[in-house]
C-alpha positions in Angstrom: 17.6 -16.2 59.6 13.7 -17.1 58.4 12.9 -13.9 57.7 16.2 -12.5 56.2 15.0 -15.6 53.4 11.3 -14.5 53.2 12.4 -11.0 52.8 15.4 -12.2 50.3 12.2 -14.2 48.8 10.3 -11.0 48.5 12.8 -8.6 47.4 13.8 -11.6 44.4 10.3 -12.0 43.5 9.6 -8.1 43.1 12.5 -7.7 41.2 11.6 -10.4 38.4 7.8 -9.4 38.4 9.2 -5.8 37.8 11.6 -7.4 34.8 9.2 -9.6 33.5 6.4 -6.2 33.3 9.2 -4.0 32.1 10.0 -7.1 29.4 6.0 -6.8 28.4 6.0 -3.2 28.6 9.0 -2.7 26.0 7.5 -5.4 23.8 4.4 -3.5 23.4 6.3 -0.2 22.7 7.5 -2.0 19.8 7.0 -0.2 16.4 6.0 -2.8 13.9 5.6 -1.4 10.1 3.6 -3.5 7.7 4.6 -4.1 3.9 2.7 -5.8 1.3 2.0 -5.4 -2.2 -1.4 -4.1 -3.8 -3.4 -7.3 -4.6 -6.9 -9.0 -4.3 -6.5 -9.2 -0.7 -4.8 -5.6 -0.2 -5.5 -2.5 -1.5 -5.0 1.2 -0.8 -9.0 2.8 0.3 -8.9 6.8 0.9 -5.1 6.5 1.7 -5.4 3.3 3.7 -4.5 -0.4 3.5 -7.6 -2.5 3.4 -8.6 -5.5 2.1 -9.2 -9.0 4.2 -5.2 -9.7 4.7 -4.3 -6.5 5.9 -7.6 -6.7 8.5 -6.3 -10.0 9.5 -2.7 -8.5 10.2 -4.3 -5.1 12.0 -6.2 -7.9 14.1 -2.8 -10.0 14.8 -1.6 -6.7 15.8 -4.0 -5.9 18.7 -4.2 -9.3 19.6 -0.4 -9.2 20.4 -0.3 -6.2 22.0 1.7 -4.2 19.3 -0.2 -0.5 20.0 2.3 1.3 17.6 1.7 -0.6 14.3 1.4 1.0 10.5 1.2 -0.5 7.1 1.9 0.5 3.7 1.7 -0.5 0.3 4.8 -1.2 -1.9 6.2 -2.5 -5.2 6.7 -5.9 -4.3 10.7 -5.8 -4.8 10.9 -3.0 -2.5 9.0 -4.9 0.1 10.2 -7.8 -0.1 13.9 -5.9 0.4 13.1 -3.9 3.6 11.3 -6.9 5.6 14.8 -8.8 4.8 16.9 -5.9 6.4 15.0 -4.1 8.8 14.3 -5.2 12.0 10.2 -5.4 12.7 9.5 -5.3 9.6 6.3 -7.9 9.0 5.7 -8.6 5.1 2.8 -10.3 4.5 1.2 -12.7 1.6 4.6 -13.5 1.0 4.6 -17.2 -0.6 7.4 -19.7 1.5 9.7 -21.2 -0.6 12.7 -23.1 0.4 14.8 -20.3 -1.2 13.1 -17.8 1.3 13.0 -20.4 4.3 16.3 -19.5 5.8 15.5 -15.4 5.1 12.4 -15.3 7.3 11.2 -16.2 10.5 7.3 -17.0 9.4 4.8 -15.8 12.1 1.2 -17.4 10.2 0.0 -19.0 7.2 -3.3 -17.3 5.7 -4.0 -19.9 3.2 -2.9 -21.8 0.3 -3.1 -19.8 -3.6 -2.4 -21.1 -6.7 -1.1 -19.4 -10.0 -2.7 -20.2 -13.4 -1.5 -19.2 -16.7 -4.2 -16.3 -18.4 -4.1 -15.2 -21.8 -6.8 -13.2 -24.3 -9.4 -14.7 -25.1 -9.0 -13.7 -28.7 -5.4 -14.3 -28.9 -6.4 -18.1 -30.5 -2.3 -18.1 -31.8 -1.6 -18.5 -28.4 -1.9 -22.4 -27.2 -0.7 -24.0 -23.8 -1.0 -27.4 -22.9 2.2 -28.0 -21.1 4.5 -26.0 -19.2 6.8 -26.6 -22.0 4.2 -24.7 -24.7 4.3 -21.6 -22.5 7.7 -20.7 -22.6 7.3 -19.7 -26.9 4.8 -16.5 -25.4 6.1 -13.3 -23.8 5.2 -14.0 -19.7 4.7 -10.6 -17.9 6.0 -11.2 -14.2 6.6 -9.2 -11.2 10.1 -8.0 -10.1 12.0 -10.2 -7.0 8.4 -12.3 -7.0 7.9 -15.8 -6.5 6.4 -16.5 -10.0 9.9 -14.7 -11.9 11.3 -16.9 -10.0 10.2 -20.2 -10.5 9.8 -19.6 -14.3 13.3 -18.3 -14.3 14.1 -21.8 -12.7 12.0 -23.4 -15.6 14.0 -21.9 -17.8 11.8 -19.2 -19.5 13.6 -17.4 -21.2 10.6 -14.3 -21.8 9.9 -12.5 -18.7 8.8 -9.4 -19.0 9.2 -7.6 -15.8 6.8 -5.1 -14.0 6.8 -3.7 -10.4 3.2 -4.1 -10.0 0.4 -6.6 -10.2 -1.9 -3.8 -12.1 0.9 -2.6 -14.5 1.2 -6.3 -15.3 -2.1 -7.3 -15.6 -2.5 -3.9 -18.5 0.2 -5.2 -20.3 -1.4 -8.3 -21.2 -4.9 -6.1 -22.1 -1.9 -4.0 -24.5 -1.1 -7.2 -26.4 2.6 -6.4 -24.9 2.3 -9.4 -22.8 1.1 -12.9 -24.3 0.6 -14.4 -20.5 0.1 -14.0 -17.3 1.0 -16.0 -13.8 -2.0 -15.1 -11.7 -4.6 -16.5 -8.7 -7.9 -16.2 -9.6 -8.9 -13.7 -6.8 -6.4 -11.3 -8.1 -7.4 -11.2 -11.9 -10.8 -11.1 -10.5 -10.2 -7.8 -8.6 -8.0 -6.9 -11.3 -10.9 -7.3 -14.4 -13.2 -5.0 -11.9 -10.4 -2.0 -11.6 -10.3 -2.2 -15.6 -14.0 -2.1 -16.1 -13.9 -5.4 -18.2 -15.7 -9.0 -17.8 -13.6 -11.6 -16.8 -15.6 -14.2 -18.9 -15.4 -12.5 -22.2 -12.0 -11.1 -22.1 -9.2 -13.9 -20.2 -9.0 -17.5 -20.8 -7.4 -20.1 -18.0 -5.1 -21.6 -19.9 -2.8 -23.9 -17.2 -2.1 -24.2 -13.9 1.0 -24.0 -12.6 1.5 -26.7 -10.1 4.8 -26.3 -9.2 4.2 -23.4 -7.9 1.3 -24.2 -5.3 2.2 -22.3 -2.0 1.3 -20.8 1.5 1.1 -17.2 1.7 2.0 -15.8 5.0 3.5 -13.1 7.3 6.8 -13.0 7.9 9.9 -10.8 9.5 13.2 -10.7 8.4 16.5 -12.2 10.6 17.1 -8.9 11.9 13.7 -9.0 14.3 14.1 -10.1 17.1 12.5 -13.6 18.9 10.1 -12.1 20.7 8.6 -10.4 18.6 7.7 -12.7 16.3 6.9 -15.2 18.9 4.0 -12.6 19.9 2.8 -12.2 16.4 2.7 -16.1 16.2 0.7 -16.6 19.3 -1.5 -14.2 18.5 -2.2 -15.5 14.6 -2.9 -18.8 15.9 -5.4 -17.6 18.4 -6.8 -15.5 15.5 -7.0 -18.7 13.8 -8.5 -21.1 16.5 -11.2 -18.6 17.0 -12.3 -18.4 13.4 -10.8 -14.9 13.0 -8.7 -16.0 10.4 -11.2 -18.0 8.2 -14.2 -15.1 8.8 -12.1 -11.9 7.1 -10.1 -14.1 4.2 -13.7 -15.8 3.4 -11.5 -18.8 3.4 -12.7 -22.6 4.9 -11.6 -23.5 8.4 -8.7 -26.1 8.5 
């Protein structure tokens, strides 16, 4: 009777070690795509995504054990659509809202960003004190973004609408935009694609406060648990470590 248990024991214990590898084993088969938008922390070098976000991500990646992993570069909208309905989809940089908290299941925060109202330097007709002041200019904005969003909310009434952040940002160098809802890092990359000085050319004219935010990474409903409990773990060891801070150039917290 002793040993039909031990080798009941055994034959239990092989079987759940067996599940349990062939759990870890499909897990790390996982194909995980990556979708962002071109920004100051992402960016398309020789046909790849670079920049300090999508390094951090590549990292999260490894760290997790996710071998088959690729990311691309999108128009925001289209991003933001296929990490809601396609399952391992991560999208990252994506700013939580409480009109996005139910959407996602958020794997990491990279950092805090705000937005600030820019505007030509030479364009002295154009003066913002308030929030209020702002909505008499032309706003450029991106489509299915978080800063068309909140101004809709605000009540601007003009938006107009681009699918990218550099088709935006030459609009307001055109004069076919009076303003633009940008972080700092971004006009900054932004000025330097465009060949122009910052100083001379854009003027800080509010910051929107309301609009202060977490970026993170993020899959939609349709991924499952365990994957995004794996990109978690791994992020937050990324983060104890210093991982995080090192490659966004971003304080410890």
């Amino acid at each position: 009777m002793r040993l039909a248990f031990r080798l009941a024991h055994g034959v239990h214990a092989l079987v759940f070690a067996l599940a349990s590898a062939c759990a870890g084993s499909a897990a790390q088969a996982q194909a995980i795509r990556g979708v962002t938008e071109e920004s100051g922390f992402t960016w398309l070098s020789a046909g790849r995504v670079s920049g300090p976000a999508s390094e951090v991500v590549a990292a999260t990646m490894q760290r997790a054990g996710f071998t088959d992993y690729r990311a691309g570069i999108y128009p925001w909208a289209r991003a933001y659509e296929m990490a809601l309905q396609e399952p391992n989809v991560l999208i990252f940089m994506i700013a939580r809202t409480p009109q996005r908290e139910d959407k996602f299941k958020w794997a990491g925060e990279f950092m805090r960003i705000d937005y600030h109202l820019y505007k030509l330097r030479t364009d002295t007709e154009v003066v913002v004190r308030t929030l209020q002041d702002a909505k008499a200019y032309s706003v450029g904005v991106l489509r299915g973004d978080v800063r068309e969003q909140y101004l809709q909310s605000q009540g601007f009434k003009r938006l107009v609408v681009s699918a990218q952040n550099g088709d935006n940002f030459r609009k307001l160098l055109h004069r076919q935009v009076q303003l633009v809802p940008m972080p700092e890092r971004d006009v900054q990359q932004q000025c330097e694609e465009s060949h122009i000085d910052c100083a001379t050319m854009l003027e800080k004219v509010y910051t929107l406060d309301g609009l202060s935010t977490g970026l993170f990474m993020a899959y939609g409903r349709a991924t499952p648990d365990e994957v995004v409990a794996r990109t978690r773990a791994a992020f937050e060891k990324l983060k104890a470590d210093g991982t995080l801070a090192r490659l966004m150039g971003t304080p410890a917290r």
